[in-house]
PDB file of N, CA, C and O in Angstrom:
ATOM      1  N   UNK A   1     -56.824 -49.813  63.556  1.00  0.00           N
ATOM      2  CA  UNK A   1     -56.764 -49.341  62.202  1.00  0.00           C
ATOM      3  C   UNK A   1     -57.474 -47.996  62.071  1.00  0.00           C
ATOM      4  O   UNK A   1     -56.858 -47.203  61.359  1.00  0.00           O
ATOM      5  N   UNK A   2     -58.450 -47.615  62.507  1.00  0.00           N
ATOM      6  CA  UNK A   2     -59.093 -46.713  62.711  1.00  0.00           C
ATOM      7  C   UNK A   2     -58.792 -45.446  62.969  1.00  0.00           C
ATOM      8  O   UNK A   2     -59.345 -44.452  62.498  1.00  0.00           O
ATOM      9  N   UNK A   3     -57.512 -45.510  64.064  1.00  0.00           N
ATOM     10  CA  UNK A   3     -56.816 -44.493  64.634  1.00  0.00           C
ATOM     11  C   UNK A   3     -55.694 -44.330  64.194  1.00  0.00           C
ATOM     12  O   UNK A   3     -55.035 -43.389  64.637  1.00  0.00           O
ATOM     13  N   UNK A   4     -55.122 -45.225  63.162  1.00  0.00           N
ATOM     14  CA  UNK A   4     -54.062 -45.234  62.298  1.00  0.00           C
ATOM     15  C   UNK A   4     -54.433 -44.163  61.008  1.00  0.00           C
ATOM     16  O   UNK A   4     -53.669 -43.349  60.488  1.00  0.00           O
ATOM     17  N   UNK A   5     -55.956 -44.462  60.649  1.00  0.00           N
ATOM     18  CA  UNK A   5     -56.386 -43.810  59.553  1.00  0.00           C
ATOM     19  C   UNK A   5     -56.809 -42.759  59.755  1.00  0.00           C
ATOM     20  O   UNK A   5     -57.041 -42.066  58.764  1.00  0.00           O
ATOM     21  N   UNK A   6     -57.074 -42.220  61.054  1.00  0.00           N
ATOM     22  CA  UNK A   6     -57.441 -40.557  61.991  1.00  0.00           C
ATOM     23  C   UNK A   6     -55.663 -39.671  61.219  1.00  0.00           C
ATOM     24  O   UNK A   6     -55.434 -38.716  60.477  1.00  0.00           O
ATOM     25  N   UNK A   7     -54.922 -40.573  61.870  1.00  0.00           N
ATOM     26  CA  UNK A   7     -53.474 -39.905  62.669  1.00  0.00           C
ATOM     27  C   UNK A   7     -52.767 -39.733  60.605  1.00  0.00           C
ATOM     28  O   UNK A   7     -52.292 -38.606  60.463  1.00  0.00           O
ATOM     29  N   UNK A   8     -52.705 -40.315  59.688  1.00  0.00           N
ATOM     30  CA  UNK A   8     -52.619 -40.352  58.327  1.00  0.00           C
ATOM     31  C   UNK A   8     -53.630 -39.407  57.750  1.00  0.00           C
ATOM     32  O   UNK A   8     -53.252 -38.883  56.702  1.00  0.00           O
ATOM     33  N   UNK A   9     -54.583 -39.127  58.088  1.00  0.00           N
ATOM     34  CA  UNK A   9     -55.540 -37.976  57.751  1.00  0.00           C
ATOM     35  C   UNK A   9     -55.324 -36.238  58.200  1.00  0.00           C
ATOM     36  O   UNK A   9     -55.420 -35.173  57.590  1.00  0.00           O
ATOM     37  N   UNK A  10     -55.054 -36.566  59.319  1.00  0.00           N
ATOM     38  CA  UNK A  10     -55.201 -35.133  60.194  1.00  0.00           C
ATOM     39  C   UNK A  10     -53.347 -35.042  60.587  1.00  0.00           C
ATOM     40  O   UNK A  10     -52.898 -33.904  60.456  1.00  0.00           O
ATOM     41  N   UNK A  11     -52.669 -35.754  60.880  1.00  0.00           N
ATOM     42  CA  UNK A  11     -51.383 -35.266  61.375  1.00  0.00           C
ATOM     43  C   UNK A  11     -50.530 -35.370  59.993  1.00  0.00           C
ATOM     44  O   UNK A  11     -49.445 -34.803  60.119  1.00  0.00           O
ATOM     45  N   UNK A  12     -50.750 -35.997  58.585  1.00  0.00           N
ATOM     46  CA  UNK A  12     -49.824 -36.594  57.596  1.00  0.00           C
ATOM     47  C   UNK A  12     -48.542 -37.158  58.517  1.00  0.00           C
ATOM     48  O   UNK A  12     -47.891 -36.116  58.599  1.00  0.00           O
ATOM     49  N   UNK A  13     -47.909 -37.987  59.131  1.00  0.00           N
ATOM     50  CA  UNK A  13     -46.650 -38.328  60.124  1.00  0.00           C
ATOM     51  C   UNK A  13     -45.742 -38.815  58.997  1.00  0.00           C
ATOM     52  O   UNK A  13     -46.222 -39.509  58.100  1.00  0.00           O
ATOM     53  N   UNK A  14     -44.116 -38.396  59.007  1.00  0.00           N
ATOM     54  CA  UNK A  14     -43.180 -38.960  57.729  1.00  0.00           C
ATOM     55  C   UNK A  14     -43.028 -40.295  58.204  1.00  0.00           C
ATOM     56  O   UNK A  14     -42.379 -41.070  57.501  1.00  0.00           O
ATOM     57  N   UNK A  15     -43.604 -40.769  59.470  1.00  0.00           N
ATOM     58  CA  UNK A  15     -42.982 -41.997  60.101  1.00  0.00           C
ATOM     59  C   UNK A  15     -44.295 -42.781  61.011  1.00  0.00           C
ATOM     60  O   UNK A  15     -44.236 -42.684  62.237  1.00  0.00           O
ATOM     61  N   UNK A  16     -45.260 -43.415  60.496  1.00  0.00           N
ATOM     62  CA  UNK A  16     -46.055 -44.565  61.363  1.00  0.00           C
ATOM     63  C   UNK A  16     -45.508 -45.502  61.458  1.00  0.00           C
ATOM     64  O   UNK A  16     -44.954 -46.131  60.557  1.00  0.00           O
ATOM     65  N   UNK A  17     -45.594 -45.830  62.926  1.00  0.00           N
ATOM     66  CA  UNK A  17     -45.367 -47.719  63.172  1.00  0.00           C
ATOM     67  C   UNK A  17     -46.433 -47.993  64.016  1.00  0.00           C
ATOM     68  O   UNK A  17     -46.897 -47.451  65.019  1.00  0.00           O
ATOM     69  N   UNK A  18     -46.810 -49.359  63.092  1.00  0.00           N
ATOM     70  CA  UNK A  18     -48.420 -50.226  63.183  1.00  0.00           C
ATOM     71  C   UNK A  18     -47.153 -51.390  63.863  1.00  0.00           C
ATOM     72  O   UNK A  18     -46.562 -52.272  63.241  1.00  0.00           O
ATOM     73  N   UNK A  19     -47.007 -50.993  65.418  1.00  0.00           N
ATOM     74  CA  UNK A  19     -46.583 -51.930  66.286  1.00  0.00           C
ATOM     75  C   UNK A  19     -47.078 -53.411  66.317  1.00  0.00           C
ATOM     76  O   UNK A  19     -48.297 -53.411  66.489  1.00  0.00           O
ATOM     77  N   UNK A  20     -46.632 -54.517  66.226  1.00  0.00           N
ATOM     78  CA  UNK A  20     -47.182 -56.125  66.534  1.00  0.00           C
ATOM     79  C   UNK A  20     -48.645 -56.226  65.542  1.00  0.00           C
ATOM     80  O   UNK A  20     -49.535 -57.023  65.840  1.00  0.00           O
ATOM     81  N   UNK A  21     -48.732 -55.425  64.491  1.00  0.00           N
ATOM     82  CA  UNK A  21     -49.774 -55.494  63.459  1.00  0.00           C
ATOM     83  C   UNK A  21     -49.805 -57.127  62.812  1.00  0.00           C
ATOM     84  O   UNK A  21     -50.838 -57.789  62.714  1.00  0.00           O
ATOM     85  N   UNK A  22     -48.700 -57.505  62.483  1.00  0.00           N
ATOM     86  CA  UNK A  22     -48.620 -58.679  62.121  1.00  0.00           C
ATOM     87  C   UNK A  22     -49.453 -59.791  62.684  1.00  0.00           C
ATOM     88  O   UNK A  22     -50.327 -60.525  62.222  1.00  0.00           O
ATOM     89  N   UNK A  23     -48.709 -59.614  64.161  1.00  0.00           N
ATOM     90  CA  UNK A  23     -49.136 -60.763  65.063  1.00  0.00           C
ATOM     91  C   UNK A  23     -51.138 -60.471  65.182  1.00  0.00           C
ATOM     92  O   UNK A  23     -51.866 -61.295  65.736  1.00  0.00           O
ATOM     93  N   UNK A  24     -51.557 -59.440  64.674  1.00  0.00           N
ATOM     94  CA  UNK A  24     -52.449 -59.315  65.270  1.00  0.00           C
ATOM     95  C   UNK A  24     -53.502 -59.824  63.810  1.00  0.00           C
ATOM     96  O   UNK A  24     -54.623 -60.329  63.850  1.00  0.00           O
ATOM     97  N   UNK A  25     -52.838 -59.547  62.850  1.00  0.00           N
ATOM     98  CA  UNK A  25     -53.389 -60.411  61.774  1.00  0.00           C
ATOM     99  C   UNK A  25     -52.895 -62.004  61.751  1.00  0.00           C
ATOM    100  O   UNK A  25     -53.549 -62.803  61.080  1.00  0.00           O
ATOM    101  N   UNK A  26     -51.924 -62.372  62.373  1.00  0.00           N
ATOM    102  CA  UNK A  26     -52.248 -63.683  62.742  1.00  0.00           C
ATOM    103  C   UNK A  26     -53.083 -63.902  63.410  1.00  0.00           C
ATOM    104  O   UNK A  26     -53.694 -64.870  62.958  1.00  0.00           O
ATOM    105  N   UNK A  27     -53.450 -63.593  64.175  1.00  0.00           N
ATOM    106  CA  UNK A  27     -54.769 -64.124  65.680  1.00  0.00           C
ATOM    107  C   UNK A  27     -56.287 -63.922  64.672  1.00  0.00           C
ATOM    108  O   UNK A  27     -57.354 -64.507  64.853  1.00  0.00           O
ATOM    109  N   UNK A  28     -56.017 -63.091  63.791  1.00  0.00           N
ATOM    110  CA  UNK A  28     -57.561 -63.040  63.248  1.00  0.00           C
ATOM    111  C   UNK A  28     -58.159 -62.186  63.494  1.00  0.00           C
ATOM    112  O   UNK A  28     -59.370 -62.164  63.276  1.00  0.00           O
ATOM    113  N   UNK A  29     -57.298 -60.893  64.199  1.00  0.00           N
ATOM    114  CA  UNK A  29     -57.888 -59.568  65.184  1.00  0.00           C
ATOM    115  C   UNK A  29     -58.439 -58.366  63.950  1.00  0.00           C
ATOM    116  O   UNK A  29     -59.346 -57.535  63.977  1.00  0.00           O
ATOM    117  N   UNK A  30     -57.464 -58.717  62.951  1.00  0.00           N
ATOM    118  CA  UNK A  30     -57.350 -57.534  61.671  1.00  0.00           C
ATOM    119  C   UNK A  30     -57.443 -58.679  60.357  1.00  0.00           C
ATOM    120  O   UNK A  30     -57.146 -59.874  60.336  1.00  0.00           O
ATOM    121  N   UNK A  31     -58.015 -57.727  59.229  1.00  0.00           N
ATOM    122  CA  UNK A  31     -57.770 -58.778  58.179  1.00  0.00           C
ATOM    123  C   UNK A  31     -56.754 -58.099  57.180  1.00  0.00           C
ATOM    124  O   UNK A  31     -56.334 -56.944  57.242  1.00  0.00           O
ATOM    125  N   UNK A  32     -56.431 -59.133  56.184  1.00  0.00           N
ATOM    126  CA  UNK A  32     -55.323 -58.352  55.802  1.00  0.00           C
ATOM    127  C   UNK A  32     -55.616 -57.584  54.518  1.00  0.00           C
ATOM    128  O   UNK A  32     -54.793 -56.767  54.106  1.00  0.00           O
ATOM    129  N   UNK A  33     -56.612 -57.786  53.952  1.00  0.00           N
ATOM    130  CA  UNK A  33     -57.387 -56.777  52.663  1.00  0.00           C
ATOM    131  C   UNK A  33     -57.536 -55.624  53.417  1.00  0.00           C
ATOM    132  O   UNK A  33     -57.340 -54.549  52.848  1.00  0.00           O
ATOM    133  N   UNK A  34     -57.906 -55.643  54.818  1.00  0.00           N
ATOM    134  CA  UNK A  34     -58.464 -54.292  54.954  1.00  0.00           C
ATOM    135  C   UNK A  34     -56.614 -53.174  55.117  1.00  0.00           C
ATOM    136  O   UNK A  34     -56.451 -52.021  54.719  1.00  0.00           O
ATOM    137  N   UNK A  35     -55.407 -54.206  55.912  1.00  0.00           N
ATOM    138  CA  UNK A  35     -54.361 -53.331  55.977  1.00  0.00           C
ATOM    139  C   UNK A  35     -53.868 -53.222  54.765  1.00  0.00           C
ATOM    140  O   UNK A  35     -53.090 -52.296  54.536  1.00  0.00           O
ATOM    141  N   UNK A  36     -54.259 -54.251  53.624  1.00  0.00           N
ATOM    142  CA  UNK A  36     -53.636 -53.476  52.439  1.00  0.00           C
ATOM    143  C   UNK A  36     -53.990 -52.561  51.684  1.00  0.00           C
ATOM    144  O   UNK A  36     -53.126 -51.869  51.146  1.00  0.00           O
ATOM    145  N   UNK A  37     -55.854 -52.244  51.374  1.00  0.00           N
ATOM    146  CA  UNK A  37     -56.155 -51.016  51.629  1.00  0.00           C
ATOM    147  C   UNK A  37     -56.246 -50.110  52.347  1.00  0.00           C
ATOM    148  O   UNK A  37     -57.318 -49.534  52.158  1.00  0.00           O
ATOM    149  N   UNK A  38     -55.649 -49.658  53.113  1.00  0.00           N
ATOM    150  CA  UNK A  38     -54.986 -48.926  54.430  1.00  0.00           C
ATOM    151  C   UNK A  38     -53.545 -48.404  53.618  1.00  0.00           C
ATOM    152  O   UNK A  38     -53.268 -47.205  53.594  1.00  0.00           O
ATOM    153  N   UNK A  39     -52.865 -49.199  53.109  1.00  0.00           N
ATOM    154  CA  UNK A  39     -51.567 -48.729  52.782  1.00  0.00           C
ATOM    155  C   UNK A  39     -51.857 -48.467  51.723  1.00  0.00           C
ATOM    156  O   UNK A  39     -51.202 -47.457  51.463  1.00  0.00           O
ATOM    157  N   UNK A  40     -52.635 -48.812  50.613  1.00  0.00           N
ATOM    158  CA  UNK A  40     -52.889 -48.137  49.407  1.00  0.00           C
ATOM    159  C   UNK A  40     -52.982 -46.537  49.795  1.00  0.00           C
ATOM    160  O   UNK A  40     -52.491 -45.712  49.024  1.00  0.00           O
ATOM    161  N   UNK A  41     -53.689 -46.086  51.131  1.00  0.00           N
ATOM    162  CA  UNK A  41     -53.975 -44.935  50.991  1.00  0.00           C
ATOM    163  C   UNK A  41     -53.034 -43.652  51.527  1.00  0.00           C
ATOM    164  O   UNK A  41     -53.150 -42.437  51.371  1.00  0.00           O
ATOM    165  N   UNK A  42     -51.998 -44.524  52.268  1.00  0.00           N
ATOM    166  CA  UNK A  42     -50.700 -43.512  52.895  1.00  0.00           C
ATOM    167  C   UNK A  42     -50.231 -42.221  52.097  1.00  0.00           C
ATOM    168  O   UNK A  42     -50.499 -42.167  50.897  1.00  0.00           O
ATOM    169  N   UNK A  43     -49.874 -41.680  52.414  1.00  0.00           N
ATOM    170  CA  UNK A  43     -49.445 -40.982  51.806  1.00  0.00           C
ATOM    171  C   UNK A  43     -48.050 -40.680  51.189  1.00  0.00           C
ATOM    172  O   UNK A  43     -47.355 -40.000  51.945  1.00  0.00           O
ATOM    173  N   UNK A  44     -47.442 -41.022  49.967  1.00  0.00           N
ATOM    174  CA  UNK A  44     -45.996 -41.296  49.401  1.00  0.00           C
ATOM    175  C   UNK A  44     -44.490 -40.755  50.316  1.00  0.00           C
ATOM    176  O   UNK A  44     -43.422 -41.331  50.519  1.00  0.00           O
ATOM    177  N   UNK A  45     -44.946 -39.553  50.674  1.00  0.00           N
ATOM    178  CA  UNK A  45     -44.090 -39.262  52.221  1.00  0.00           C
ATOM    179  C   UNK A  45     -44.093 -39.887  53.523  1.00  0.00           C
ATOM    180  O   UNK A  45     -43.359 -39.360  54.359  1.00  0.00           O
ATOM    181  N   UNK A  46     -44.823 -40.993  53.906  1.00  0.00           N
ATOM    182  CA  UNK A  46     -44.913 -41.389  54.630  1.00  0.00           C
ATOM    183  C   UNK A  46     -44.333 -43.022  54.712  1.00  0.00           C
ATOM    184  O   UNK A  46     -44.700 -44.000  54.061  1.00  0.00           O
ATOM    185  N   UNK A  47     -43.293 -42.905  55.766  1.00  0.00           N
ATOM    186  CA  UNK A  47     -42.887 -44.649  55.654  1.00  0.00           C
ATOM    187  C   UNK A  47     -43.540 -45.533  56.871  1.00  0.00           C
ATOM    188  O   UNK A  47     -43.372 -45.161  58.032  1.00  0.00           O
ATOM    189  N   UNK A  48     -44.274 -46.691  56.575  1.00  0.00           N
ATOM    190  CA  UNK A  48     -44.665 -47.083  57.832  1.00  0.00           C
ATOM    191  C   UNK A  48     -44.087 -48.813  57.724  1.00  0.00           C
ATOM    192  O   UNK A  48     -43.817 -49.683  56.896  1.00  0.00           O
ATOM    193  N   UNK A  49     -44.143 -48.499  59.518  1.00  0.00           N
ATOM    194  CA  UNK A  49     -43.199 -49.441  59.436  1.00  0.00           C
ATOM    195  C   UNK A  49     -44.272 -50.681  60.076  1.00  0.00           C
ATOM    196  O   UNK A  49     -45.035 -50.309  60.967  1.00  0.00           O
ATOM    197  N   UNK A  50     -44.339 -52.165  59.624  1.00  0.00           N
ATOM    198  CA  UNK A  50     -45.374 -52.971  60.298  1.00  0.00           C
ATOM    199  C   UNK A  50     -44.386 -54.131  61.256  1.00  0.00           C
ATOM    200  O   UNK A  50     -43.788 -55.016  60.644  1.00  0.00           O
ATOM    201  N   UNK A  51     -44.293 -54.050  62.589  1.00  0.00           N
ATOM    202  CA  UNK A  51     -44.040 -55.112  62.820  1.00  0.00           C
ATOM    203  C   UNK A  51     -44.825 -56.140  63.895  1.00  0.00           C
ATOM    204  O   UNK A  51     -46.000 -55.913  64.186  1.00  0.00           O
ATOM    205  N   UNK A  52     -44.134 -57.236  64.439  1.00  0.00           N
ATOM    206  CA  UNK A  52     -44.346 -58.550  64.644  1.00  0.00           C
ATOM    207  C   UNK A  52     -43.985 -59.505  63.714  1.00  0.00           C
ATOM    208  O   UNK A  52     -43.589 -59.328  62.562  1.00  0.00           O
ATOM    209  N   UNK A  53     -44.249 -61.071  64.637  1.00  0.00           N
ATOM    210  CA  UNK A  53     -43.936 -62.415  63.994  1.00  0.00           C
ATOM    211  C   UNK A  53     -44.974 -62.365  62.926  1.00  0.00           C
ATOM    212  O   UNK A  53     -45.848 -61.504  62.824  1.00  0.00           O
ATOM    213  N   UNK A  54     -44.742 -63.586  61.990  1.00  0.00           N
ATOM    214  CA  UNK A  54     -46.060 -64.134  61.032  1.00  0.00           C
ATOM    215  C   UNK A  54     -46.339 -63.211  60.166  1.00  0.00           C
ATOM    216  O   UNK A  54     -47.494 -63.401  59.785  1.00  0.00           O
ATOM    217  N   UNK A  55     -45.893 -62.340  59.676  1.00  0.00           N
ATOM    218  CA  UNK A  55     -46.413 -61.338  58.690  1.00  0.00           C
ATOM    219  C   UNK A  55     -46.656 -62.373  57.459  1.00  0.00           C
ATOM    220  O   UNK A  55     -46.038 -63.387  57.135  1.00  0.00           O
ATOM    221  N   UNK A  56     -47.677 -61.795  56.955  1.00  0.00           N
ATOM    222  CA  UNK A  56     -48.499 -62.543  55.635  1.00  0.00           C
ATOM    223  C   UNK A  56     -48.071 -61.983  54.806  1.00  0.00           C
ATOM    224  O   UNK A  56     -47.882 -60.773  54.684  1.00  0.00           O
ATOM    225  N   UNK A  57     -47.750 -63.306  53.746  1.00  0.00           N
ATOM    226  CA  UNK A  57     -47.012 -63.095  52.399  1.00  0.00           C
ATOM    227  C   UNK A  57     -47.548 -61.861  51.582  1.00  0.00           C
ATOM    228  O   UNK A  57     -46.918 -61.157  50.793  1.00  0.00           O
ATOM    229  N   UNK A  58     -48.791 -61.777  51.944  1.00  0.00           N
ATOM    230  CA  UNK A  58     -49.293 -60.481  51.505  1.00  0.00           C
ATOM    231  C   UNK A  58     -48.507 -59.221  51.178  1.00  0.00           C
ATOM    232  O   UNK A  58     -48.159 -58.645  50.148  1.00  0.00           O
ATOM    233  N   UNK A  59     -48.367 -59.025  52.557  1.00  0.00           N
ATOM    234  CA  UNK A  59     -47.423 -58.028  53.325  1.00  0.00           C
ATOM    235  C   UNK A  59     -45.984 -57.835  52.950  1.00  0.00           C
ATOM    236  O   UNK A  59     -45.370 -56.874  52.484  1.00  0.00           O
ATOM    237  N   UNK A  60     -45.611 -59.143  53.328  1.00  0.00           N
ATOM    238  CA  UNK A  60     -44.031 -59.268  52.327  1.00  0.00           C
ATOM    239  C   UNK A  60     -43.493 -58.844  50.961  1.00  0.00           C
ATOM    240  O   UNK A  60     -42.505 -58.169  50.674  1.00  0.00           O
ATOM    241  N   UNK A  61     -44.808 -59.677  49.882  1.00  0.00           N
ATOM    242  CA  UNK A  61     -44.875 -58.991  48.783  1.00  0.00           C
ATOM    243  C   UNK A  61     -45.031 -57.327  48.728  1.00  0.00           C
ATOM    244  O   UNK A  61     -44.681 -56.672  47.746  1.00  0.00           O
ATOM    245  N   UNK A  62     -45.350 -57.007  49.395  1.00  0.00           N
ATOM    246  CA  UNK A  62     -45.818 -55.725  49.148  1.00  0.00           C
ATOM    247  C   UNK A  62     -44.904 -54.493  49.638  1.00  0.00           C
ATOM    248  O   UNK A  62     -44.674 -53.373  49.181  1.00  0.00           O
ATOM    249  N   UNK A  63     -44.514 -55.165  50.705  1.00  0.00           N
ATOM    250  CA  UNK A  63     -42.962 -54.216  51.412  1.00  0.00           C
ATOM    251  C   UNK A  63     -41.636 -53.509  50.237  1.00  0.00           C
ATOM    252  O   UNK A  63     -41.265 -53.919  49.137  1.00  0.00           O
ATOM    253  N   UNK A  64     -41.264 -52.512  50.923  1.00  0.00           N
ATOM    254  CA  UNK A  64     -39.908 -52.800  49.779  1.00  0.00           C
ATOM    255  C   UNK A  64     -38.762 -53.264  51.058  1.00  0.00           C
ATOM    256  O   UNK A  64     -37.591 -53.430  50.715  1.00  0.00           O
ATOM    257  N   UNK A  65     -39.010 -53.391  52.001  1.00  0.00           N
ATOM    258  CA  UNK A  65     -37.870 -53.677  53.346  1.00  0.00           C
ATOM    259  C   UNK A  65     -38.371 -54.949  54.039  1.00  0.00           C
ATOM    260  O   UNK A  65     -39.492 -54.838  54.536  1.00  0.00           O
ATOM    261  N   UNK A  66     -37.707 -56.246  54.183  1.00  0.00           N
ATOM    262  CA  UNK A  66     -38.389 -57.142  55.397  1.00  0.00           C
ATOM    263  C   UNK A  66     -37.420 -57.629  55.885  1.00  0.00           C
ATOM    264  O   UNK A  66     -36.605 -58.336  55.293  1.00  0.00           O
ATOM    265  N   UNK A  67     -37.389 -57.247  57.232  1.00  0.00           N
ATOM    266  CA  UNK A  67     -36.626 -58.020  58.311  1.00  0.00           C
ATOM    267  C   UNK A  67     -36.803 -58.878  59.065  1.00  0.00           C
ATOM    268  O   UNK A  67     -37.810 -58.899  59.773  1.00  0.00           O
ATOM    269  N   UNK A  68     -35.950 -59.728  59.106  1.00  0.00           N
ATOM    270  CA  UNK A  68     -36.525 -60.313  60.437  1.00  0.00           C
ATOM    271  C   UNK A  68     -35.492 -60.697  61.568  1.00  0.00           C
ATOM    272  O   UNK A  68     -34.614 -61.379  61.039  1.00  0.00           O
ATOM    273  N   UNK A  69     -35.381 -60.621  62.182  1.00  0.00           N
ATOM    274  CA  UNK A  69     -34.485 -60.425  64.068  1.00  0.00           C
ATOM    275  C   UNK A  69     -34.701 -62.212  64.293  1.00  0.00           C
ATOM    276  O   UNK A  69     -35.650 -62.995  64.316  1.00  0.00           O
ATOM    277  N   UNK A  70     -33.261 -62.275  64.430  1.00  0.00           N
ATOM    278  CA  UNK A  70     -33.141 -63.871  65.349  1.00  0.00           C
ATOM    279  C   UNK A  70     -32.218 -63.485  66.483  1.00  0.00           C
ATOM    280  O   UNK A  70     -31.338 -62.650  66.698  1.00  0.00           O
ATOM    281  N   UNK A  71     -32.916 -64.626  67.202  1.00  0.00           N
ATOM    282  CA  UNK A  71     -32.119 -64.498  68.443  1.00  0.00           C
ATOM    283  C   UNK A  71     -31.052 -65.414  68.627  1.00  0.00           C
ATOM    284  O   UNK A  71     -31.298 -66.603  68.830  1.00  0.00           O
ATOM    285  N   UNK A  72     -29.817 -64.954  68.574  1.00  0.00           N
ATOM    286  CA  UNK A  72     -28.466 -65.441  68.888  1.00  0.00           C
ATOM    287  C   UNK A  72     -27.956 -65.453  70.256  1.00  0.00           C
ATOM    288  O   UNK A  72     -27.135 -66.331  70.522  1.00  0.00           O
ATOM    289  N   UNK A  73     -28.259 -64.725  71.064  1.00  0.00           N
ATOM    290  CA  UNK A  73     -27.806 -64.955  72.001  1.00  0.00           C
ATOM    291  C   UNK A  73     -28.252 -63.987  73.361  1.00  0.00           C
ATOM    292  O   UNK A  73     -28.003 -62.784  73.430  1.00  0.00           O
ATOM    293  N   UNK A  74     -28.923 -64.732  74.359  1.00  0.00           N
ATOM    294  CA  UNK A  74     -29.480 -63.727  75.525  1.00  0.00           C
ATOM    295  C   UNK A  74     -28.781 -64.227  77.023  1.00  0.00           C
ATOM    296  O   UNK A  74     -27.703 -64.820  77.077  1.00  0.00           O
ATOM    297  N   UNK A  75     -29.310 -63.999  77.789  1.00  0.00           N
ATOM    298  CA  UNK A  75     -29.125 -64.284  79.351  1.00  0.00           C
ATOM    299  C   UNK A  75     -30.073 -65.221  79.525  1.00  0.00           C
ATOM    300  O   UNK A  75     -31.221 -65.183  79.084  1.00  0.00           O
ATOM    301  N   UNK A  76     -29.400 -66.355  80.401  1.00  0.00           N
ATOM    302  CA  UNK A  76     -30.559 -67.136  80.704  1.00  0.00           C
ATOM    303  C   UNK A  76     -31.589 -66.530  81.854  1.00  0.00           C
ATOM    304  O   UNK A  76     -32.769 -66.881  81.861  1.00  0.00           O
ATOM    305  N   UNK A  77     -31.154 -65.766  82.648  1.00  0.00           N
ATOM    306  CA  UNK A  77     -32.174 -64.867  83.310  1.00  0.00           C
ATOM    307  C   UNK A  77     -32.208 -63.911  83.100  1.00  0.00           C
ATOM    308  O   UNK A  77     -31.294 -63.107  83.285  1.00  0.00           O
ATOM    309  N   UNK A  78     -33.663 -63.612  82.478  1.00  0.00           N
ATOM    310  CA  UNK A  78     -33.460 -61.642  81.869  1.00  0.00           C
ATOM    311  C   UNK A  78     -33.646 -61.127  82.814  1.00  0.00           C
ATOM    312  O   UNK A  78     -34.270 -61.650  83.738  1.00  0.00           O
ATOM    313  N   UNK A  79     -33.073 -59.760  82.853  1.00  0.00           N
ATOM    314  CA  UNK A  79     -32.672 -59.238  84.059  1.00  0.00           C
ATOM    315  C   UNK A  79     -33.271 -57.624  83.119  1.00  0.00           C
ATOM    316  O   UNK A  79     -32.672 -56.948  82.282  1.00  0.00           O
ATOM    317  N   UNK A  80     -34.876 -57.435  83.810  1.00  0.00           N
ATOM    318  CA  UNK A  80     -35.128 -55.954  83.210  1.00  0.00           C
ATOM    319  C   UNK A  80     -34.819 -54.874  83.829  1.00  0.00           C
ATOM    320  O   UNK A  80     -34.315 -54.799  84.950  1.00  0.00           O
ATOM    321  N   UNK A  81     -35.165 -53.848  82.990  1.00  0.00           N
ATOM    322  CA  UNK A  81     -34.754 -52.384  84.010  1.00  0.00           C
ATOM    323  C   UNK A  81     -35.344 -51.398  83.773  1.00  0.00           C
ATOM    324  O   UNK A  81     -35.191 -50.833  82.690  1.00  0.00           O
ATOM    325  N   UNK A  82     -36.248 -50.888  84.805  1.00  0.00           N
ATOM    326  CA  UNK A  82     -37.702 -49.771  84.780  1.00  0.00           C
ATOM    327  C   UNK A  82     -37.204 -49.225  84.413  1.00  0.00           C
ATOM    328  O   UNK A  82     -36.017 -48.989  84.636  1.00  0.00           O
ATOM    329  N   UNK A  83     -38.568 -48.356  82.986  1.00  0.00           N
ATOM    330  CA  UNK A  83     -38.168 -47.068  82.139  1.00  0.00           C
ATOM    331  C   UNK A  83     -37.546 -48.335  80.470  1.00  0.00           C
ATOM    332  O   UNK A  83     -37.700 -48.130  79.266  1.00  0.00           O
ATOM    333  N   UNK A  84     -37.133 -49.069  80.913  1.00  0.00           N
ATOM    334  CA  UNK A  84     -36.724 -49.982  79.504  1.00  0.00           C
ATOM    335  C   UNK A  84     -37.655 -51.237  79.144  1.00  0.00           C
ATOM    336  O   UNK A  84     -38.314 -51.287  78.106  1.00  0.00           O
ATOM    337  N   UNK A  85     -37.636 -52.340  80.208  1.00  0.00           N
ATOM    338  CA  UNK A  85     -38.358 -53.352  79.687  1.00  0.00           C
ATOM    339  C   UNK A  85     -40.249 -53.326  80.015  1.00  0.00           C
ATOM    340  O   UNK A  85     -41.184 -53.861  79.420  1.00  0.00           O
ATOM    341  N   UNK A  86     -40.161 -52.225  81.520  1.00  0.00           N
ATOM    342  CA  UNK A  86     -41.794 -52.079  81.691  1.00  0.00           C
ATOM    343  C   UNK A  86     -41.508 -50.896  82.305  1.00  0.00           C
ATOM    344  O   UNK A  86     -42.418 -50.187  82.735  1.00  0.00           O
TER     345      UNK A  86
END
């Protein structure tokens, strides 16, 4: 959060993404008063995007966009490919 609130200060970005933020306020890593004052303070040009599982209703309420990705259909052996999956 810290370096989220550096990079919103000093770079203004039209585009943050607070990668697996969710999941990380599930585990108890972040709380979620502190990311919603965090987004109180963005700046109106700026869209950020939060993802991961478990996002708190908090969050939901507060979004104007929520998605969420199901999985329909994969390989039973994933088969990765350097430069894409690691």
């Amino acid at each position: 959060m810290k370096f989220a609130e550096k990079v919103i200060k000093k770079k203004k970005p039209h585009l943050l993404v607070l990668d697996e933020i969710n999941l990380a306020l599930h585990c108890k890593l972040l709380d979620v008063k502190e990311v919603l004052e965090f987004l109180d303070k963005v700046p109106k040009r700026t869209d950020v995007v939060l993802t991961g599982r478990f996002a708190p209703q908090e969050l939901i309420d507060k979004a104007d966009f929520v998605n969420e990705i199901v999985d329909v259909k994969h390989p039973e052996e994933m088969v990765t490919t350097k430069g894409i999956q690691y």
